[in-house]
C-alpha positions in Angstrom: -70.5 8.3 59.8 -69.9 5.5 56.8 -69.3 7.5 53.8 -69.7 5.7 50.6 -67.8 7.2 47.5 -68.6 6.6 43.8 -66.2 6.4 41.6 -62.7 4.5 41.1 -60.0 7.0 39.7 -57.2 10.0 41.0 -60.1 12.4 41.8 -61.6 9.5 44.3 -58.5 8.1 45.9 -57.7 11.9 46.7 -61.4 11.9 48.1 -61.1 8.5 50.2 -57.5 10.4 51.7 -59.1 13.5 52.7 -62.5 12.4 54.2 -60.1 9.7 56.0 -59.0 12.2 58.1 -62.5 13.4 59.4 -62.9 12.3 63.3 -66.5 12.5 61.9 -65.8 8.9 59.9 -66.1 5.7 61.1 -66.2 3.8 57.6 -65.3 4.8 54.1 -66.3 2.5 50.9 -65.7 3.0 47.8 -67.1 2.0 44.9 -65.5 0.2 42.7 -62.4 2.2 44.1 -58.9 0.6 42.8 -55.7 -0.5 44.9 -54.6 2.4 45.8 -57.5 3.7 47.5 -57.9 0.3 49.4 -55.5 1.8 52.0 -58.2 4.2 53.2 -61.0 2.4 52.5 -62.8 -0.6 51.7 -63.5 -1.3 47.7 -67.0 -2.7 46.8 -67.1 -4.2 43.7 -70.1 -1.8 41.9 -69.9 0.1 38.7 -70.5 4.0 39.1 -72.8 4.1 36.3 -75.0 1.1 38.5 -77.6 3.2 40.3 -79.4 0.4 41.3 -76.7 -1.3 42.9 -75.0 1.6 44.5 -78.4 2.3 45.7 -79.0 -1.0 46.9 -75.5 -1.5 48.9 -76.1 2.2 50.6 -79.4 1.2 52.2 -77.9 -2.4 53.3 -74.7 -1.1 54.7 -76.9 2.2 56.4 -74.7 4.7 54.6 -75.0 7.8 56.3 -73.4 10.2 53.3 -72.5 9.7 49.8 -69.9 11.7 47.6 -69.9 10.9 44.2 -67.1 11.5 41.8 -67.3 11.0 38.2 -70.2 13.1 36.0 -71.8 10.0 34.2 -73.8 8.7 37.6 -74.9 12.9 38.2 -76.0 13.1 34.4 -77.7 9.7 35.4 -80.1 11.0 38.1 -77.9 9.0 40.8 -78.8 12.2 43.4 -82.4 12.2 42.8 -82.6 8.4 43.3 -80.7 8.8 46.3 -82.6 11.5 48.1 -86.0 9.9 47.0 -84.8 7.0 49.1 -84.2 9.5 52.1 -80.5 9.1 51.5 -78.0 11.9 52.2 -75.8 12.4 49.1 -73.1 15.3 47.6 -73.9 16.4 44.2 -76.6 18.4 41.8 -79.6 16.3 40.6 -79.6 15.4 37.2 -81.6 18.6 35.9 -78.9 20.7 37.6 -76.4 18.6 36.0 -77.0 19.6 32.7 -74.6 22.5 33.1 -72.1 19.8 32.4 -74.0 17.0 30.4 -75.3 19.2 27.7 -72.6 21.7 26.4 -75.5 23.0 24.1 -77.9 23.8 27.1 -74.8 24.9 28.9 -74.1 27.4 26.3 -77.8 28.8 25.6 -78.0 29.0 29.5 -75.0 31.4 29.6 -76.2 33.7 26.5 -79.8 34.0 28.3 -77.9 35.3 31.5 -75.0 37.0 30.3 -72.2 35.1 31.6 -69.0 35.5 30.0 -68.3 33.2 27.0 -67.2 32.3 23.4 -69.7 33.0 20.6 -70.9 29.5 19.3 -73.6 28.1 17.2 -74.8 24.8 17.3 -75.6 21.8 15.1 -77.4 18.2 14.9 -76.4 17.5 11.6 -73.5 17.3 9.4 -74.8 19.4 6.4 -75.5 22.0 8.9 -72.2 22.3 10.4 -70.5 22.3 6.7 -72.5 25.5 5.9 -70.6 27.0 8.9 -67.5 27.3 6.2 -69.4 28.5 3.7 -70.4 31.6 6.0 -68.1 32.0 8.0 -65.2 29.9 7.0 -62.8 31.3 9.7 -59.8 29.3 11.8 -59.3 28.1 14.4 -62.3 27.0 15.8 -63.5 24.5 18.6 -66.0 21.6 17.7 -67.4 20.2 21.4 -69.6 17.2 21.5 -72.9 18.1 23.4 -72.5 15.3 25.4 -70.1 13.8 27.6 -67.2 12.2 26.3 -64.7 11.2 29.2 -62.7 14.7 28.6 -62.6 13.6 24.6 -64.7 15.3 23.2 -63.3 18.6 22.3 -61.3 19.5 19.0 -59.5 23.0 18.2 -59.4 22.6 14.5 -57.1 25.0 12.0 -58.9 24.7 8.6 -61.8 23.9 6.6 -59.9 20.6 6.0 -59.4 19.5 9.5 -62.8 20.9 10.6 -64.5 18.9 7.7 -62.6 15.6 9.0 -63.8 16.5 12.6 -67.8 16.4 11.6 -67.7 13.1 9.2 -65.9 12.0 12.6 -68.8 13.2 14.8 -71.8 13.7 13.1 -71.8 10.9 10.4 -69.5 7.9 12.0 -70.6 8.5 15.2 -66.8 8.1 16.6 -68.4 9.5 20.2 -71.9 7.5 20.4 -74.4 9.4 21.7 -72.2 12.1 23.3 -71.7 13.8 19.6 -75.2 13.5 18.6 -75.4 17.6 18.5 -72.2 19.6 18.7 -71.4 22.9 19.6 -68.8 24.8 17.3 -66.8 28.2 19.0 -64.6 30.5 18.5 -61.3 29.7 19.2 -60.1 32.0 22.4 -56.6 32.9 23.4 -54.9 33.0 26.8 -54.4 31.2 29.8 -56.5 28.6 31.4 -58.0 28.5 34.8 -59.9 26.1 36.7 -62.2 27.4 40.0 -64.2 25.3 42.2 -66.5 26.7 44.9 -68.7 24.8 46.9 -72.4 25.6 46.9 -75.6 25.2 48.5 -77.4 26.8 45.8 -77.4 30.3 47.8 -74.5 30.0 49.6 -70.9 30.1 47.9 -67.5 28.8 49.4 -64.3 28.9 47.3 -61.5 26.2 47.1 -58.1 27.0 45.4 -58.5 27.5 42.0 -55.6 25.5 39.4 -54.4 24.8 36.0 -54.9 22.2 34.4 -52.5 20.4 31.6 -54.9 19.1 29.1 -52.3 18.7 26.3 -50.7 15.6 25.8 -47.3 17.0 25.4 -44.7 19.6 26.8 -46.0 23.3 26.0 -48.9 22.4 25.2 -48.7 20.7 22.0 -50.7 17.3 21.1 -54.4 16.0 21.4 -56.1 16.9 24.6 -56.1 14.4 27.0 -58.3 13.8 30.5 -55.2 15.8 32.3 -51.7 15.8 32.1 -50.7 17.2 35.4 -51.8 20.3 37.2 -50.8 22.8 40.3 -52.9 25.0 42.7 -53.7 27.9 43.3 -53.8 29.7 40.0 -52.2 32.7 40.7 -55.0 35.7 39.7 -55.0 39.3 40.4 -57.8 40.9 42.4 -59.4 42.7 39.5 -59.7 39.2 37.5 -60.9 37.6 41.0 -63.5 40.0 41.2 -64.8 39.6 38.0 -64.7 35.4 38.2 -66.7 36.0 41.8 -68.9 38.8 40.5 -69.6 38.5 36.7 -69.6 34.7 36.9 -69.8 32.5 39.4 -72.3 34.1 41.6 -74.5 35.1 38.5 -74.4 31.6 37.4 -75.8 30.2 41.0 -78.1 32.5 41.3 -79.6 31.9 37.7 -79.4 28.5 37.5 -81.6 28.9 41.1 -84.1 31.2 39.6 -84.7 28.9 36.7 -85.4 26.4 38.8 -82.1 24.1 39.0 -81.5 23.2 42.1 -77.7 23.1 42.1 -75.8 21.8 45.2 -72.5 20.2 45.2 -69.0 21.6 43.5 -69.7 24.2 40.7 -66.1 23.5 38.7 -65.6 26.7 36.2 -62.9 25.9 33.4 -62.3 29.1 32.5 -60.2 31.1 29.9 -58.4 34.5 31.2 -58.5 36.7 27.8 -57.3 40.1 27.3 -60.6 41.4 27.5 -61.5 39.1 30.6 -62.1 36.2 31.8 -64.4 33.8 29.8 -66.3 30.5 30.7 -64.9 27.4 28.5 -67.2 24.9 30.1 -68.7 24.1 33.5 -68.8 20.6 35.5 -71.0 19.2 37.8 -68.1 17.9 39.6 -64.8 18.0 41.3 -61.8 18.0 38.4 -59.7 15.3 37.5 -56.7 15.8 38.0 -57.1 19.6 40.0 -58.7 17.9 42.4 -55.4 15.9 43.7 -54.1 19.4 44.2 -56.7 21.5 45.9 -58.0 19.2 48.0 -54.6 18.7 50.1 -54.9 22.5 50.6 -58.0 22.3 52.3 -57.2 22.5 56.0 -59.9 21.0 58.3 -63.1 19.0 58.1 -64.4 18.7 54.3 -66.8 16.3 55.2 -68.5 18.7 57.2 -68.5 21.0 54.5 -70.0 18.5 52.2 -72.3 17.7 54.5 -73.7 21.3 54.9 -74.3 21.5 51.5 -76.6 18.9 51.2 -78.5 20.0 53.8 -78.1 23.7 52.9 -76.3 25.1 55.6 -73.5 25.7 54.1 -73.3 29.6 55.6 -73.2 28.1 58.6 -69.5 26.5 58.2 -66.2 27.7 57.3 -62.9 26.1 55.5 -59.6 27.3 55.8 -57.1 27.1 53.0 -53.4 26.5 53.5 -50.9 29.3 52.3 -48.9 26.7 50.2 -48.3 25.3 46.1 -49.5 21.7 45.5 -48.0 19.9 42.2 -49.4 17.2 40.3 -47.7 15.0 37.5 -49.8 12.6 35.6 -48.0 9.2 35.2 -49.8 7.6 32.1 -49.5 4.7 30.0 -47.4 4.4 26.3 -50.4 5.2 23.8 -52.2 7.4 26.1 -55.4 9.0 24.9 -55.8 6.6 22.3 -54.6 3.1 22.4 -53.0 2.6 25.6 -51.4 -0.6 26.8 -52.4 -1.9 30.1 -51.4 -4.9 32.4 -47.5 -3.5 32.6 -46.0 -4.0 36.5 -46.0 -1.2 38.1 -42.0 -0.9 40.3 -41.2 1.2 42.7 -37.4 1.4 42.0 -36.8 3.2 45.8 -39.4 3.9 48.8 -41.5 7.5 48.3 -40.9 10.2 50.3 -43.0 10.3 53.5 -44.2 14.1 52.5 -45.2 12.4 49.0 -48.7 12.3 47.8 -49.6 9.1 45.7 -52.9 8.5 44.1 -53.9 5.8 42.2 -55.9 6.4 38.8 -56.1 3.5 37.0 -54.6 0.5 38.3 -55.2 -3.1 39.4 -53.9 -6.2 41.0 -53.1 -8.9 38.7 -51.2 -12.1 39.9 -50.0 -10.4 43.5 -48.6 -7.6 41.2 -49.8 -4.1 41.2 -50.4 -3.0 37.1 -51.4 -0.6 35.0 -55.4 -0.5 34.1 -55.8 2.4 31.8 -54.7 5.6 30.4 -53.8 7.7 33.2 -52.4 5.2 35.7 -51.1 7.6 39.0 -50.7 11.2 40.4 -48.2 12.1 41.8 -48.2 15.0 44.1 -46.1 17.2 46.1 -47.1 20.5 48.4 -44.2 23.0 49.8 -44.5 26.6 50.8 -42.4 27.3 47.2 -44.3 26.5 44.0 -40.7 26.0 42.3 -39.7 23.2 45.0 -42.9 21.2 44.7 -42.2 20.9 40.8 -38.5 20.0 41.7 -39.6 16.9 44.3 -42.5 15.6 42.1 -39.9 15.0 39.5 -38.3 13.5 41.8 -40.4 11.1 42.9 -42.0 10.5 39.5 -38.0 8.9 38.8 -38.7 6.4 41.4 -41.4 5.0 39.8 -41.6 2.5 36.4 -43.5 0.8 34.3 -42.7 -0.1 30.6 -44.1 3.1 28.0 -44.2 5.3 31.1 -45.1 9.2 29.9 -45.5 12.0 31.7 -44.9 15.8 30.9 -41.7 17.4 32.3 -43.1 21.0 32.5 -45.8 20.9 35.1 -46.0 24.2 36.8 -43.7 26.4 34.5 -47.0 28.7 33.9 -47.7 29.3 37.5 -43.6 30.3 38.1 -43.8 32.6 35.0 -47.0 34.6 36.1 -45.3 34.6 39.7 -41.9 36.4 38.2 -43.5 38.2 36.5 -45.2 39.8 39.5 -42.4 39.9 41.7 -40.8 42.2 39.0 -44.1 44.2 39.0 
């Protein structure tokens, strides 16, 4: 088959690696991929957000299957333009893809169905979401833009001051363009996050390893959120949560989102808050997780393109994956500035060679002058997988030493949650 990917980040270089290994492949592009993902595949010079030309290049080069990263193309309609063209291609349409796009929608779609999740109201202006403290007036609280903003578009504010700032931010200089043209305001939830992927066909349901996430800029979970910091897999859960997650959310959620006539096929990614009164949905995507996705995918034994592939063709009953009895551990290298103004264009060295068992995936880099440099925020991944959740952590950070660029950041703490919660039991 020649597989085209869309997309050019962690989440697609970890893509390009895993399909690579399919005796099903004969050809893997990506698009516009970066340098890292060049060793699996070849790059092709198109934006994700080009339809038309991603469109054009899969019906010139005969693409057999598409996988697209990144939400923006799914919000776009890239799937329906795709399969009105008689093109094979993994994702929702852009109705199902809502679930992501519009947090508003999102939410009202949970209340109608009663799936888990914060109370909320929502707002399109600025004077509306200032009477919010004059009736309720109660902190901490979550502001969400409605629409997508790259992973930046979700404040936990502490007071009326901070919350005030936040919508003359939003709602009257339009800091986030379209994406905060209605926001979604919730209460402010406490306990561990979670992160669970399935695979569905819209009927259908296979499950991946679930992770954590590190959206926090900084150690224990202080600073702005950022796209991802780092993450680990699988999220160690007891039955009785797992149960509910299968049972009170993710299979309610499918078969709702079928009977009301979104036709959802692709990942179903549930970001999910484990409270002490359960489990809680904090938002869905439309779309494999950036970075959980360079940690659950190298768990995956066997043929995920054939998985894939079932899905958009809806036989995804008809296949099976198997997933490896081992931790995976990823630490975010990002740039000095990171989420806000970053420096880019700093050599990227390799002080000495990686270990062979090493994962390294490229997110945003670029050749420049022979020399490999950084080329945004979050600039690699670097990932580790070991029957011991304690010695992954302990060889990432030992790679991660081998590798510099100037204003290099990354957190050091990676993977401390996941070792707790595992003590913790073993005590039990």
């Amino acid at each position: 088959m020649r597989i085209l990917i869309v997309g050019g980040g962690g989440r697609e270089h970890v893509l390009a690696w895993k399909l690579s290994k399919s005796k099903r492949v004969r050809k893997i592009y990506v698009a516009p991929g970066n340098p890292g993902i060049a060793q699996n595949a070849s790059c092709v010079d198109i934006l994700s957000s080009d339809i038309g030309g991603l469109l054009h290049f899969a019906e010139e080069k005969k693409i057999d299957f598409t996988v697209v990263g990144p939400e923006l193309p799914l919000a776009m309609g890239i799937v329906d333009e795709f399969e009105s063209a008689g093109l094979k291609i993994f994702g929702p349409n852009k109705n199902a893809s809502r679930i992501e796009a519009d947090k508003s929608f999102a939410r009202e779609f949970m209340k109608k169905f009663g799936i888990p999740a914060p109370k909320f109201q929502i707002y399109e202006t600025a004077s509306e979401a200032l009477r919010y403290t004059k009736r309720v007036n109660k902190f901490p609280v979550v502001v969400k833009a409605s629409g997508l903003a790259s992973g930046k578009g979700v404040f936990a504010v502490t007071s009326k001051r901070e919350y005030e700032k936040t919508i003359d931010q939003i709602l009257v200089q339009h800091k986030l363009g379209e994406a905060g043209n209605r926001i979604v305001v919730e209460e402010f939830l406490i306990g561990q996050e979670a992160s669970v992927f399935v695979l569905t066909d819209g009927h259908s349901i296979t499950y991946l390893p679930s992770a954590q996430d590190h959206k926090k800029l900084y150690d224990r979970n202080r600073g702005p959120n950022t796209g991802g910091m780092g993450a680990y897999a699988p999220y160690p859960t007891n039955k009785r949560v797992s149960n509910i997650i299968e049972n009170v959310i993710i299979q309610p959620t499918i078969l709702s989102m079928q009977d009301q006539g979104l036709d959802y096929k692709g990942v179903l990614y549930a970001g999910l808050i484990l409270t002490s009164t359960g489990p809680k949905v904090l938002e869905f995507n439309c779309r494999f997780g950036d970075p959980e996705a360079q940690v659950i995918l190298p768990l995956v034994d066997g043929d995920l393109l054939g998985a894939m592939v079932a899905v958009a063709e809806r036989k995804l009953s008809s296949v099976s994956i198997k997933i490896k009895n081992q931790w995976s551990l990823c630490v975010v290298l990002a740039s000095a500035g990171y989420p806000t103004d970053y420096r880019i264009g700093e050599e990227i060295e390799f002080k000495q060679k990686l270990s062979a068992r090493t994962l390294l995936f490229h997110a945003g880099t670029k050749m420049e002058d022979s020399k490999l440099v950084t080329a945004s925020g979050r600039v690699m991944n670097v990932v580790t997988v070991h029957d011991n959740l304690k010695v992954a952590k302990q060889r990432a950070y030992e790679e991660v030493k081998k590798i510099h660029f100037k204003g290099m950041y990354y957190r050091k703490d990676i993977g401390n949650t996941g070792m707790k919660k595992m003590k913790r039991k073993r005590r039990k």
